[in-house]
VEXKOLGU-306100 format. One line per 4 residues: number of its first residue (from 1); their letters; for each residue x, y, z of N, C-alpha, C, O. Coordinates in nm, 2 decimals, always signed. Example, Ala and Ser with C-alpha at 12.3 -4.5 7.8 and 13.67 -1.06 7.14 Angstrom:
<atoms>
1> AS> +1.32,-0.57,+0.78,+1.23,-0.45,+0.78,+1.32,-0.33,+0.78,+1.42,-0.33,+0.85 | +1.28,-0.22,+0.71,+1.37,-0.11,+0.71,+1.29,+0.00,+0.79,+1.34,+0.11,+0.80 $
</atoms>
This chain:
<atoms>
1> XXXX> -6.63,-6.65,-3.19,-6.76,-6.59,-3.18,-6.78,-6.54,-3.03,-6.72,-6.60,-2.94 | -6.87,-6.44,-3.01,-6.86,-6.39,-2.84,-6.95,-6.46,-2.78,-7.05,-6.50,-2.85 | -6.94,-6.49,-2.65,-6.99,-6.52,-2.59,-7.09,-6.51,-2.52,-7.08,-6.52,-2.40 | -7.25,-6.45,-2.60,-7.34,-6.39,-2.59,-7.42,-6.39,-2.40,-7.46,-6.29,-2.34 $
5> XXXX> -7.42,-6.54,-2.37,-7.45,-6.54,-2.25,-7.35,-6.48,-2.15,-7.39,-6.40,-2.06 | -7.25,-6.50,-2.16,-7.15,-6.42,-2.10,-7.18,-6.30,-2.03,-7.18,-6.27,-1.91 | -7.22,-6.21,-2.15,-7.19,-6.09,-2.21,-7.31,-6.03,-2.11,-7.30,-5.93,-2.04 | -7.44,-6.11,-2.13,-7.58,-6.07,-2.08,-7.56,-6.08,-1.91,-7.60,-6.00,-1.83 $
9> XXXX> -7.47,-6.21,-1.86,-7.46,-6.19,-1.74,-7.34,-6.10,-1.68,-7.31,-6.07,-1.56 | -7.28,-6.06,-1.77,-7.19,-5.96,-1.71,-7.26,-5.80,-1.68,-7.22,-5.70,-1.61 | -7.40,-5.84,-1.79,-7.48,-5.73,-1.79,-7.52,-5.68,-1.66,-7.50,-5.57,-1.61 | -7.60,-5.80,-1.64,-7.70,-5.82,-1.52,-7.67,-5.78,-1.41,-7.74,-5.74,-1.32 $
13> XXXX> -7.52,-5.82,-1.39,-7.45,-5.81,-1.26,-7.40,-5.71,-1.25,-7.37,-5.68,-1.13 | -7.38,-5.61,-1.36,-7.35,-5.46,-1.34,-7.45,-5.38,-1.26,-7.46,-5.31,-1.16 | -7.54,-5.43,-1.37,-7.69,-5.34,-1.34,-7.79,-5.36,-1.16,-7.85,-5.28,-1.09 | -7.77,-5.47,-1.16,-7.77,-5.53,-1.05,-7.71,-5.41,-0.92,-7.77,-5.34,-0.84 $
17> XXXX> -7.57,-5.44,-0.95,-7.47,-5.40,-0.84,-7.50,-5.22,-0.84,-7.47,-5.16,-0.74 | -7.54,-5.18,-0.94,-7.58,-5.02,-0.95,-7.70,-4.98,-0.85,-7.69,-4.88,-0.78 | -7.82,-5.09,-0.87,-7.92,-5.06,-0.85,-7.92,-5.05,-0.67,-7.97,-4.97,-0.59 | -7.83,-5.16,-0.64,-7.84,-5.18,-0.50,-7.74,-5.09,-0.44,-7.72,-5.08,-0.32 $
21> XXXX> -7.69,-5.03,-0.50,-7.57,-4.86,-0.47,-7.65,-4.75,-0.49,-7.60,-4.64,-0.47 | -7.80,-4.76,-0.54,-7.87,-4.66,-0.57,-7.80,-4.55,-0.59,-7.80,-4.45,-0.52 | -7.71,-4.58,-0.74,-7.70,-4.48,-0.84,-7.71,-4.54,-0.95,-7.68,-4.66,-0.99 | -7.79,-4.35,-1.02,-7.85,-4.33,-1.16,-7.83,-4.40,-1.23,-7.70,-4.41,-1.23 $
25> XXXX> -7.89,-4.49,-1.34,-7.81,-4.56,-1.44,-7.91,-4.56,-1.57,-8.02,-4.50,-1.55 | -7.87,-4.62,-1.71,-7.95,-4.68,-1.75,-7.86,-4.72,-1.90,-7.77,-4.66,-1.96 | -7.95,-4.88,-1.93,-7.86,-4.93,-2.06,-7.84,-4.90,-2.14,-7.95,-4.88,-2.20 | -7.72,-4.85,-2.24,-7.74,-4.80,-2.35,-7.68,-4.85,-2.47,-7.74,-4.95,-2.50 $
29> XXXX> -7.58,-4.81,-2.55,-7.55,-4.89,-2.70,-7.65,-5.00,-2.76,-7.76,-4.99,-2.80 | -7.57,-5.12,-2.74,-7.62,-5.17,-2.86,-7.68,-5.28,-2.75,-7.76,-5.37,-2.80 | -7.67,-5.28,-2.67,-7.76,-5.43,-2.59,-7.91,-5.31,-2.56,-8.03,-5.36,-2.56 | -7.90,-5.19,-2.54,-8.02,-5.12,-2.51,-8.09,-5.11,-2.66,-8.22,-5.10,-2.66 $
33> XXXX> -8.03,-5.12,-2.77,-8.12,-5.14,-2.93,-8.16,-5.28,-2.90,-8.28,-5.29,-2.93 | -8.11,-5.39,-2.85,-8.13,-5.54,-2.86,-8.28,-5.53,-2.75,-8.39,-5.56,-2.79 | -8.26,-5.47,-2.63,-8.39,-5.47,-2.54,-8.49,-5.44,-2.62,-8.60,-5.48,-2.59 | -8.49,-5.35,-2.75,-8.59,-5.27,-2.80,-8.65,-5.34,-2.90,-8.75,-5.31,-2.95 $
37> XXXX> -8.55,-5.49,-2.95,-8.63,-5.56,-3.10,-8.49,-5.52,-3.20,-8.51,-5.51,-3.32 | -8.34,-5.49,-3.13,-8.31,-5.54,-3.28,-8.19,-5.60,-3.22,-8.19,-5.65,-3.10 | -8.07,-5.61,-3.32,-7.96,-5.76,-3.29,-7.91,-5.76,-3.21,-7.85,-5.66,-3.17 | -7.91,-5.86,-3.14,-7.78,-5.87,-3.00,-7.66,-5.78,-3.03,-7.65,-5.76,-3.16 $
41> XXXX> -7.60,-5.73,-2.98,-7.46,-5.66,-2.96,-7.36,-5.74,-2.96,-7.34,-5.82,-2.87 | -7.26,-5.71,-3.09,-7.14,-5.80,-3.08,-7.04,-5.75,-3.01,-6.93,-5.81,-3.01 | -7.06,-5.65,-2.94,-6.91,-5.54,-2.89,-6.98,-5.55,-2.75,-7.07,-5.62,-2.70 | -6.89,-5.44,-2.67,-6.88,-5.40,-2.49,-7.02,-5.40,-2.47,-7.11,-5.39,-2.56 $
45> XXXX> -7.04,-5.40,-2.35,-7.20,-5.35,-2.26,-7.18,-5.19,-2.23,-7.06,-5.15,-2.20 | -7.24,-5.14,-2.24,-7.26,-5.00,-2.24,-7.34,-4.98,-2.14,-7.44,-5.05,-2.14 | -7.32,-4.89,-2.04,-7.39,-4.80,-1.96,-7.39,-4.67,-1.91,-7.29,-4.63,-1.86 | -7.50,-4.60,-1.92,-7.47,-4.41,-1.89,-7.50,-4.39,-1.77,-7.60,-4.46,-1.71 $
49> XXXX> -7.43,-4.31,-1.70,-7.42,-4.29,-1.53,-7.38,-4.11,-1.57,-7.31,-4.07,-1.66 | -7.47,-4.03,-1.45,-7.43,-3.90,-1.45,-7.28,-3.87,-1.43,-7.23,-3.97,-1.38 | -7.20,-3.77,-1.45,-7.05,-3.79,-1.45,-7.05,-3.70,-1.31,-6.96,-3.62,-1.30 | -7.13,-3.71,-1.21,-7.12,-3.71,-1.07,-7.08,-3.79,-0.96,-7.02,-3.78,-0.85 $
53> XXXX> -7.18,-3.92,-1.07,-7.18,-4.03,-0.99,-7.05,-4.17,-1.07,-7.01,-4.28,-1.02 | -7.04,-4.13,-1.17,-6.95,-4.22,-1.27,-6.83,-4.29,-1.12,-6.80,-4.41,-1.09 | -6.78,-4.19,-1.06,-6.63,-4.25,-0.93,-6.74,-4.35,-0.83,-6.71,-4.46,-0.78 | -6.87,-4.28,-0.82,-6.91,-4.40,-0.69,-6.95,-4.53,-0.79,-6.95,-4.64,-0.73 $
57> XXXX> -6.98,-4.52,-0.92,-7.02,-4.66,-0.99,-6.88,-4.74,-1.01,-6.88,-4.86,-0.97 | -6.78,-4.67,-1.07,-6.69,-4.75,-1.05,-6.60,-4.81,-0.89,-6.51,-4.89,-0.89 | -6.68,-4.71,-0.76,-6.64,-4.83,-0.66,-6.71,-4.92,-0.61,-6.69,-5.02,-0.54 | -6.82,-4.87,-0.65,-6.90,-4.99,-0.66,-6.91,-5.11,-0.70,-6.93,-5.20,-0.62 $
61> XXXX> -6.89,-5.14,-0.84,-6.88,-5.23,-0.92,-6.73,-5.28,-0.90,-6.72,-5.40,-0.92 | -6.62,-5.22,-0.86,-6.47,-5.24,-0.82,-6.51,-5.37,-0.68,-6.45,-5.48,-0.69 | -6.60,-5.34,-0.59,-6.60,-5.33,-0.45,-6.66,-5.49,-0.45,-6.63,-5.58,-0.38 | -6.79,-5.47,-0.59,-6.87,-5.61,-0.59,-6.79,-5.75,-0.72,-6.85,-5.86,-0.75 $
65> XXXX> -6.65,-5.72,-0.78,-6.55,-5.83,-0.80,-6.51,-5.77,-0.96,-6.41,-5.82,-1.00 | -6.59,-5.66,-1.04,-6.57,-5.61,-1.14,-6.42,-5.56,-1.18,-6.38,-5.51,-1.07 | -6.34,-5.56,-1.27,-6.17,-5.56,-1.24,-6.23,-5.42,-1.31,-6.32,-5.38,-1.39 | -6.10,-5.34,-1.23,-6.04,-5.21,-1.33,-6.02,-5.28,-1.45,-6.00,-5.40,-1.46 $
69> XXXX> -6.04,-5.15,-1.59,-5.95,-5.18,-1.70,-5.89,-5.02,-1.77,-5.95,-4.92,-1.79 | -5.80,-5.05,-1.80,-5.73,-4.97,-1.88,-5.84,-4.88,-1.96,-5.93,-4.93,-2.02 | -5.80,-4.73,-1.94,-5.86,-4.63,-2.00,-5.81,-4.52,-2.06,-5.73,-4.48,-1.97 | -5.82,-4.41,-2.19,-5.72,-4.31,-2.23,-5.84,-4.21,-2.24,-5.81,-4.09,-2.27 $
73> XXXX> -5.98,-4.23,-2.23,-6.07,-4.15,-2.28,-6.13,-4.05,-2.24,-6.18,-4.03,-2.35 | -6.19,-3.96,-2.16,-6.26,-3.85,-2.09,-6.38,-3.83,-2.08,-6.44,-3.75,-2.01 | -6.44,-3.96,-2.19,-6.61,-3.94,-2.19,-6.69,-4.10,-2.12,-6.80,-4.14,-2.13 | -6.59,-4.15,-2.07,-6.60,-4.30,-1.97,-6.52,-4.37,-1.90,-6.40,-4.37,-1.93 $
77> XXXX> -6.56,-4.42,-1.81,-6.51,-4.54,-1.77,-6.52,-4.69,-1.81,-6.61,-4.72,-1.88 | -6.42,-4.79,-1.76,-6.44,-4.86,-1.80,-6.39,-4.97,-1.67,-6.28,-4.95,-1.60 | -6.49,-5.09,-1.65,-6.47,-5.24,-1.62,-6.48,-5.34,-1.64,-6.58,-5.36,-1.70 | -6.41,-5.45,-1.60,-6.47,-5.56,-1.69,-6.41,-5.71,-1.57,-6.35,-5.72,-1.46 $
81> XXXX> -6.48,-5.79,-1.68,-6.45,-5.95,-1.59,-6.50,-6.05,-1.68,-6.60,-6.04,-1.75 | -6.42,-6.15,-1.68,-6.33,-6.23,-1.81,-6.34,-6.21,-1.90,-6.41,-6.27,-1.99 | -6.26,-6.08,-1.93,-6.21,-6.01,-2.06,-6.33,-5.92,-2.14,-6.32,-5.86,-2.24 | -6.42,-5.95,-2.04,-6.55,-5.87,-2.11,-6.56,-5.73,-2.06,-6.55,-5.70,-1.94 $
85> XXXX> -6.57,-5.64,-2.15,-6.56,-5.50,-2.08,-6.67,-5.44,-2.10,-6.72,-5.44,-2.21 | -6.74,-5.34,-1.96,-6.86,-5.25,-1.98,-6.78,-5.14,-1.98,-6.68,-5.11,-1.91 | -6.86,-5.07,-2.08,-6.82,-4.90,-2.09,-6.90,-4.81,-1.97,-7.03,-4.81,-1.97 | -6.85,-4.75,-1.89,-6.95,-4.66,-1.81,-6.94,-4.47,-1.84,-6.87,-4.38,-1.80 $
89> XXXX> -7.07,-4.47,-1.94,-7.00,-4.31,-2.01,-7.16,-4.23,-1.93,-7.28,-4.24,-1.91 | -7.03,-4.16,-1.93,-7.06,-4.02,-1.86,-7.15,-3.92,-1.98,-7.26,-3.86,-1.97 | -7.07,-3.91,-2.10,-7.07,-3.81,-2.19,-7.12,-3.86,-2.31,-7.07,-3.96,-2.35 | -7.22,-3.80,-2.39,-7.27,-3.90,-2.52,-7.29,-3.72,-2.62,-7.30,-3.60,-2.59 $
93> XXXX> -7.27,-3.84,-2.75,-7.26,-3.68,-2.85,-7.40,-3.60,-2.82,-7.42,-3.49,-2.87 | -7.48,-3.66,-2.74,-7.59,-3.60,-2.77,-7.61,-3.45,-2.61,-7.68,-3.36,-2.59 | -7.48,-3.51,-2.55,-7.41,-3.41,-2.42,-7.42,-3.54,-2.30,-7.45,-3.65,-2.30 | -7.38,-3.43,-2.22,-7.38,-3.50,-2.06,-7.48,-3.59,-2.00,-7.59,-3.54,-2.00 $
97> XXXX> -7.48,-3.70,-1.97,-7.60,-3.76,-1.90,-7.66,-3.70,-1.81,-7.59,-3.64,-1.72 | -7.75,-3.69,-1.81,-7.82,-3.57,-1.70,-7.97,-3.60,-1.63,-8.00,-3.72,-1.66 | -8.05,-3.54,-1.55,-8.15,-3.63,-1.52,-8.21,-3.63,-1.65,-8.24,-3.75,-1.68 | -8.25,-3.52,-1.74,-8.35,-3.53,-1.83,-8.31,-3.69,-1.89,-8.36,-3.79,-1.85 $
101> XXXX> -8.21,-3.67,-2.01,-8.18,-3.80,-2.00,-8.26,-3.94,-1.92,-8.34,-4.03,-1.96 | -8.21,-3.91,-1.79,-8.24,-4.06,-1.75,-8.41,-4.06,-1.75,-8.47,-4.17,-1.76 | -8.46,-3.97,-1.75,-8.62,-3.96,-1.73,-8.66,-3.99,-1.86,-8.77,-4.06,-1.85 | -8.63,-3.97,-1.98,-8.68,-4.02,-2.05,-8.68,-4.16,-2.11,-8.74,-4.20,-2.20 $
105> XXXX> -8.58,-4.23,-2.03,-8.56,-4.42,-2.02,-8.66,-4.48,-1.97,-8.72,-4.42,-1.88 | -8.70,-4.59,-2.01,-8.81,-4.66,-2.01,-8.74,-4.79,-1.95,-8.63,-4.84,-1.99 | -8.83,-4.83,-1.81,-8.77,-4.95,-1.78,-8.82,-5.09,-1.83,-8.94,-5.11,-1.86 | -8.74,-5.16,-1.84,-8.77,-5.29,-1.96,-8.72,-5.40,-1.88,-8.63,-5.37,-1.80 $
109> XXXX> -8.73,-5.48,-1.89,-8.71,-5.65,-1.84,-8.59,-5.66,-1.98,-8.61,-5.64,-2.10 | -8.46,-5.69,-1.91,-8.32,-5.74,-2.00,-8.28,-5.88,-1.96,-8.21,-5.90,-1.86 | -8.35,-5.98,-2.04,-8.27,-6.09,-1.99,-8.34,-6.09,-1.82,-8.25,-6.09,-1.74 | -8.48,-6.10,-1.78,-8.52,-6.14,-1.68,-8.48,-6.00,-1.56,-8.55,-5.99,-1.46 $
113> XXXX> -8.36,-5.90,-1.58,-8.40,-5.85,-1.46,-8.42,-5.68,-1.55,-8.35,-5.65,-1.65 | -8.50,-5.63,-1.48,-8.57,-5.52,-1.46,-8.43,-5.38,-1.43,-8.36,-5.35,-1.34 | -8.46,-5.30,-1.59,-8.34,-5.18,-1.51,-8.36,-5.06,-1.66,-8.40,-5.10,-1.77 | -8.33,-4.95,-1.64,-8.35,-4.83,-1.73,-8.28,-4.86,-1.85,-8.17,-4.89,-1.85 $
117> XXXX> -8.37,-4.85,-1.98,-8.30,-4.84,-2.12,-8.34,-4.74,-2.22,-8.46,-4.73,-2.26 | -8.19,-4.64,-2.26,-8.22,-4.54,-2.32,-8.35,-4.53,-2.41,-8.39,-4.64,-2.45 | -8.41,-4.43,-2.44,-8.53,-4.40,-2.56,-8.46,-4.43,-2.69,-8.35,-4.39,-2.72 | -8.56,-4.50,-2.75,-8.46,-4.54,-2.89,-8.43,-4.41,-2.97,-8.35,-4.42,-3.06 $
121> XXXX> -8.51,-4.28,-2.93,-8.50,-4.14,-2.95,-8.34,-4.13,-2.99,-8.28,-4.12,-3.10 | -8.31,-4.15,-2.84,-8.16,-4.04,-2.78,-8.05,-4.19,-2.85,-7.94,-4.15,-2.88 | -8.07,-4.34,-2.88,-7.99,-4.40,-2.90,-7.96,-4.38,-3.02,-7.84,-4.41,-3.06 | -8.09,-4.32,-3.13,-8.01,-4.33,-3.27,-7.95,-4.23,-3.23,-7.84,-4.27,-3.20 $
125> XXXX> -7.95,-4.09,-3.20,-7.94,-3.98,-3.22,-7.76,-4.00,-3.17,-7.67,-3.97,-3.24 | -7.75,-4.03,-3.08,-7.62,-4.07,-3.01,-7.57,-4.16,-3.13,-7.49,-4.08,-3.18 | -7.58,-4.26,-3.20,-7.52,-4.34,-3.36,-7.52,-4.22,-3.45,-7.41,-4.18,-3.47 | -7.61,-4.17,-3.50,-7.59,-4.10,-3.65,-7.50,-3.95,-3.59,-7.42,-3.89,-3.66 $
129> XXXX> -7.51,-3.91,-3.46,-7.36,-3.79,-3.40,-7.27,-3.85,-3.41,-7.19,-3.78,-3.48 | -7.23,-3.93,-3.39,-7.08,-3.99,-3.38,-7.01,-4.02,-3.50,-6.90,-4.08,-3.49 | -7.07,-3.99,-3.64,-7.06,-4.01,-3.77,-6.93,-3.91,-3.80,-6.90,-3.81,-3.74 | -6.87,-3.95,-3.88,-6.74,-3.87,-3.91,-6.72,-3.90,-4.03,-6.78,-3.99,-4.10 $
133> XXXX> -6.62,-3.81,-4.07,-6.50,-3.86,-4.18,-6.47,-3.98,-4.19,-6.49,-4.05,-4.28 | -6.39,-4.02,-4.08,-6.30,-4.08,-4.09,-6.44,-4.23,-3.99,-6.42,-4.35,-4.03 | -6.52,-4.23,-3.94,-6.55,-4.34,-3.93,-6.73,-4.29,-3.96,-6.80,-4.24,-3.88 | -6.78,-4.35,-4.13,-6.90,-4.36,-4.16,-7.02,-4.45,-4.21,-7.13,-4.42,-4.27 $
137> XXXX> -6.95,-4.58,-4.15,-7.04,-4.68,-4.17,-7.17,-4.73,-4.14,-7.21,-4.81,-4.05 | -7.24,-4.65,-4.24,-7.41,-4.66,-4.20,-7.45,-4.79,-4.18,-7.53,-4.83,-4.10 | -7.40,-4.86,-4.25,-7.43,-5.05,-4.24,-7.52,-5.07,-4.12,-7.64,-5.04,-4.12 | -7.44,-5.11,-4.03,-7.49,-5.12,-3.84,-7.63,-5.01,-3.78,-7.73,-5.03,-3.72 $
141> XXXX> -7.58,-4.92,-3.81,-7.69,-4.81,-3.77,-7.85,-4.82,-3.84,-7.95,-4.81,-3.77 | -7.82,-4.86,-3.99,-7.95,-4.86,-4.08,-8.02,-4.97,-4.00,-8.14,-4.96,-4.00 | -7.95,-5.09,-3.92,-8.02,-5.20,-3.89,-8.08,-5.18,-3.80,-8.18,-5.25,-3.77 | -8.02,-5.07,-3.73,-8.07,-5.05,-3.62,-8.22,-4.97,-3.55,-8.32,-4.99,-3.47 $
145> XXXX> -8.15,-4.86,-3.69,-8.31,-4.77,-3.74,-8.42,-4.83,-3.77,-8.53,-4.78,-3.75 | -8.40,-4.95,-3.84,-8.49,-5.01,-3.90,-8.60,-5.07,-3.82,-8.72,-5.06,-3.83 | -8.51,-5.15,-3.69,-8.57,-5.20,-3.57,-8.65,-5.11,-3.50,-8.76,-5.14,-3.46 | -8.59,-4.99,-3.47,-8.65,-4.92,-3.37,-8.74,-4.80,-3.45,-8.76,-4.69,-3.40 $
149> XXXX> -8.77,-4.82,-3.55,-8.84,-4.68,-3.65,-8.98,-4.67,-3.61,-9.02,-4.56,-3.64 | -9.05,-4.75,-3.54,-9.16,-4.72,-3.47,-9.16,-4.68,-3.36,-9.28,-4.66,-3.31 | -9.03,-4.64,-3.25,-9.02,-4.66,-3.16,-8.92,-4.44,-3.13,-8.89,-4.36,-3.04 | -8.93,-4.46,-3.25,-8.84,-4.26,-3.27,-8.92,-4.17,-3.31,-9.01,-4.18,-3.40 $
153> XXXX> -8.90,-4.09,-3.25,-8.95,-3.92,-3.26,-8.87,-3.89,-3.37,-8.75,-3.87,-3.37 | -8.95,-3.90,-3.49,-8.86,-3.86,-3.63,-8.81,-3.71,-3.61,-8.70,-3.65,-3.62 | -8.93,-3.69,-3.59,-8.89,-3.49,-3.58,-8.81,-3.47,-3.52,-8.74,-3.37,-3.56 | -8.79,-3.51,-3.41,-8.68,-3.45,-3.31,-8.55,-3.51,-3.37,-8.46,-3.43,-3.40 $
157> XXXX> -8.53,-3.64,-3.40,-8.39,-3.63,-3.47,-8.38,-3.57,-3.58,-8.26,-3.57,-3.60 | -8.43,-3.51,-3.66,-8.44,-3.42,-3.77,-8.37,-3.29,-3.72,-8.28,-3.24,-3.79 | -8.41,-3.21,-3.59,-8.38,-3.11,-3.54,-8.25,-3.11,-3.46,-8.18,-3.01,-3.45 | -8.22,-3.23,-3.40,-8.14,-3.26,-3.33,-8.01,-3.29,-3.38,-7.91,-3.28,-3.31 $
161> XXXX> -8.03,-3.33,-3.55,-7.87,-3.38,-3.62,-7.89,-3.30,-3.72,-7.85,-3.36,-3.82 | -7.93,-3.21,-3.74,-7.96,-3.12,-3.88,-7.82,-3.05,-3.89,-7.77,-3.01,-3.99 | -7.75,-3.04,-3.76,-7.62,-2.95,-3.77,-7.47,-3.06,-3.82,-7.36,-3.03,-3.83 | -7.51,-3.19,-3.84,-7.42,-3.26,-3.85,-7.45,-3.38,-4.03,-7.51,-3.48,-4.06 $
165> XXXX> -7.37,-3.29,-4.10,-7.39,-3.33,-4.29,-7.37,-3.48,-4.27,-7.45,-3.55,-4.33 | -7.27,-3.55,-4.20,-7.30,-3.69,-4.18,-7.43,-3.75,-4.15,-7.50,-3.83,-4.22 | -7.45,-3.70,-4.06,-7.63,-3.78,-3.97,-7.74,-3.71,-4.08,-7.82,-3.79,-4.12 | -7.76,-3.58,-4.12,-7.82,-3.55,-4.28,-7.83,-3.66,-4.36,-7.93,-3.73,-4.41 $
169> XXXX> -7.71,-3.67,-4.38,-7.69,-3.77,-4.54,-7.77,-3.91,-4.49,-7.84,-3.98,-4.57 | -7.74,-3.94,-4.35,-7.77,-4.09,-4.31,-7.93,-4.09,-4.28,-7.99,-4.19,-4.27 | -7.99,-3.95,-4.26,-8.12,-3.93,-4.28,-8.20,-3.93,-4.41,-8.30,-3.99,-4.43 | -8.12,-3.85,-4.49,-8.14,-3.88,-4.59,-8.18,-4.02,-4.70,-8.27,-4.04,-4.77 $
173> XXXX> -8.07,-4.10,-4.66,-8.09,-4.22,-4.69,-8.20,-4.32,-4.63,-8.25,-4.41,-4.69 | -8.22,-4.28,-4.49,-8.35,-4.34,-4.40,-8.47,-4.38,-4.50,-8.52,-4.49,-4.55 | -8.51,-4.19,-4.50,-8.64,-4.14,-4.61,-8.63,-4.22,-4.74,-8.74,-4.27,-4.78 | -8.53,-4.24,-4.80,-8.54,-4.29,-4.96,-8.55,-4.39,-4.93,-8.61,-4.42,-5.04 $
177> XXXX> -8.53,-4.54,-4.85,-8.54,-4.66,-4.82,-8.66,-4.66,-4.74,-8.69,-4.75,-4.67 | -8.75,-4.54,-4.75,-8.89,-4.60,-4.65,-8.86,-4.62,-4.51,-8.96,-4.65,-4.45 | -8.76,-4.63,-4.45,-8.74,-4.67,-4.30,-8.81,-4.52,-4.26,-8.92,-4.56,-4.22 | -8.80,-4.42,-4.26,-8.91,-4.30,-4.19,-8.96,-4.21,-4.33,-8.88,-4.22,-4.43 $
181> XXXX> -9.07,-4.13,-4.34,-9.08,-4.01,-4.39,-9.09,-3.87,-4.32,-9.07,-3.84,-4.20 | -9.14,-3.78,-4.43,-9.11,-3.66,-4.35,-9.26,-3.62,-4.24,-9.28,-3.52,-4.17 | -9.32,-3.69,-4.26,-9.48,-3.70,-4.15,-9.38,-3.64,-4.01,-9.27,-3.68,-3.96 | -9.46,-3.56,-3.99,-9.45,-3.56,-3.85,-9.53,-3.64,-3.72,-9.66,-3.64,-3.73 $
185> XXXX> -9.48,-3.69,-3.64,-9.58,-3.75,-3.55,-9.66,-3.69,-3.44,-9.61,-3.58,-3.44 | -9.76,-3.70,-3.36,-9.86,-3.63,-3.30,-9.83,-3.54,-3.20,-9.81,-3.59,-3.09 | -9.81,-3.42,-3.23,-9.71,-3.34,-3.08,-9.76,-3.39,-2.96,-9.87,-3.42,-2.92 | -9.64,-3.39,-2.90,-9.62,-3.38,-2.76,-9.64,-3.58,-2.71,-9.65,-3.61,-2.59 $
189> XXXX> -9.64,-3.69,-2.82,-9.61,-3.78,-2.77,-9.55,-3.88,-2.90,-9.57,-3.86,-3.02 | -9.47,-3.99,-2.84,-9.46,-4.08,-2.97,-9.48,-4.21,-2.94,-9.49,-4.23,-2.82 | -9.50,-4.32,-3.02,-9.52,-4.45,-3.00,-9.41,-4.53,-2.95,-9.29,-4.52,-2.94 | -9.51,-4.61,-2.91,-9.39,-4.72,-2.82,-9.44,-4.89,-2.82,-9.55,-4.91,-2.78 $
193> XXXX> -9.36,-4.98,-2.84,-9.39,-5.12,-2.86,-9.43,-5.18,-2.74,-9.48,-5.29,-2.73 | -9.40,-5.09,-2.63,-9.45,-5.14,-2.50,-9.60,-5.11,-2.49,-9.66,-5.14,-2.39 | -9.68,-5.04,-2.63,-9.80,-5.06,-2.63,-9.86,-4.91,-2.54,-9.96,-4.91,-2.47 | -9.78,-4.82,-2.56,-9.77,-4.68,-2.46,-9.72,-4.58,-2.55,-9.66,-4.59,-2.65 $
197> XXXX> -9.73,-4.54,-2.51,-9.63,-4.36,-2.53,-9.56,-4.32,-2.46,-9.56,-4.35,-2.34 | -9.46,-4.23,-2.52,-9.38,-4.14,-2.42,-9.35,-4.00,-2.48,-9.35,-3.96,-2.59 | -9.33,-3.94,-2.35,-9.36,-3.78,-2.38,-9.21,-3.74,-2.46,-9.09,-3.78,-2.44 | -9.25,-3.63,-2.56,-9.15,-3.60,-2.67,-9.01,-3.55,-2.57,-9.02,-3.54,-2.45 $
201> XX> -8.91,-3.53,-2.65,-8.78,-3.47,-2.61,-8.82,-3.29,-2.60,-8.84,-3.21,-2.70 | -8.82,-3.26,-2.47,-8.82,-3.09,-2.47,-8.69,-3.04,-2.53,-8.67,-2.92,-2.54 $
</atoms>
C-alpha cells in the first residue's frame, strides 16, 4: 500500500521549495481532486509549472535535495525522493500552462501549508482529454466528477471536449447517472465549496 504520509510530505516540500524560488506553480492531478473533497491519490504528485520556468523548478528542487529521475516524455519533468516521484508538467491536454491557467487556481490549505490548486474546471477537463482508444477507463474519473460536480463549469466542459467522442461519451454518461444535467449555470460565475465563486473560463 503507498505510503500516503510520505507522499503528502514529499508534496509539501516541493511546493514549499517552489514558493520560496518564486516560481509559478500550482497542484494538480489527483492530490489537487483530493484538496477539493475527493480520494487521496494512489499514484505521483503532480505539479503544473509554465514550460518557461519548468528548468529553473527543476534546479531548484535539484538544489533543495529532490533526486533527478529518469524521463522519455516532452510534456514534463520529473523528481523524486524515496522512490516517490512528482511529475512537473509543462503541457496538459487542455494546452500549455500559461498565466490564464494559473489565475484561475484557487489557493487552498493541503495538508496545513497554503499553495495553488487547479479549478476543478480545467482538472476534469484535463481527465476526460486524455481519453483514448487505447486507454478508456472511466471508473477513476466518474469518482472524481462525482466529487467535484458542484465545483465545474458544466458548460464550459461541454464546449471544451465536444471535439473529443471519448470525453462525449464520458459526458454523456455523467447526464444519465445525474452526476450533472444539461442546466446551464449563471453566466459569467460558478460555485465553489469554498463558499465563493469563481469567474468562468474565457
Amino acid at each position: 500500500m503507498r505510503d500516503f504520509q510520505s507522499q503528502r510530505e514529499l508534496l509539501k516540500s516541493v511546493a514549499t521549495t517552489l514558493k520560496r524560488a518564486g516560481i509559478p506553480f500550482a497542484l494538480a492531478g489527483g492530490y489537487a481532486v483530493w484538496s477539493r473533497g475527493g480520494p487521496e491519490s494512489t499514484h505521483d504528485v503532480d505539479f503544473v509549472i509554465p514550460p518557461s520556468r519548468i528548468d529553473d523548478a527543476v534546479q531548484a528542487l535539484h538544489a533543495a535535495g529532490h533526486d533527478p529521475h529518469p524521463n522519455s516524455e516532452d510534456w514534463l519533468m520529473k523528481v523524486s525522493l524515496d522512490d516517490i516521484v512528482v511529475d512537473l508538467i509543462h503541457r496538459l491536454p487542455i494546452g500549455d500552462v500559461d498565466a490564464a491557467l494559473l489565475d484561475r487556481c484557487h489557493e487552498r490549505s493541503v495538508d496545513s501549508v497554503r499553495m495553488p490548486v487547479m479549478c476543478a474546471t480545467d482538472l476534469l477537463m484535463c481527465r476526460m482529454l486524455a481519453f483514448t482508444e487505447h486507454s478508456c477507463d472511466f471508473g477513476p474519473v466518474l469518482g472524481f466528477a462525482r466529487a467535484l460536480r458542484e465545483q465545474v463549469d458544466w458548460e464550459v466542459v461541454r464546449e471544451r471536449t465536444q471535439h473529443n467522442p471519448f470525453a462525449a461519451a464520458f459526458l454523456q454518461l455523467l447526464e444519465s447517472l445525474d452526476v450533472t444535467d444539461r442546466r446551464s449555470p449563471r453566466a459569467g460565475v460558478t460555485g465553489s465549496i469554498d463558499g465563493g465563486t469563481h469567474e468562468r473560463i474565457a
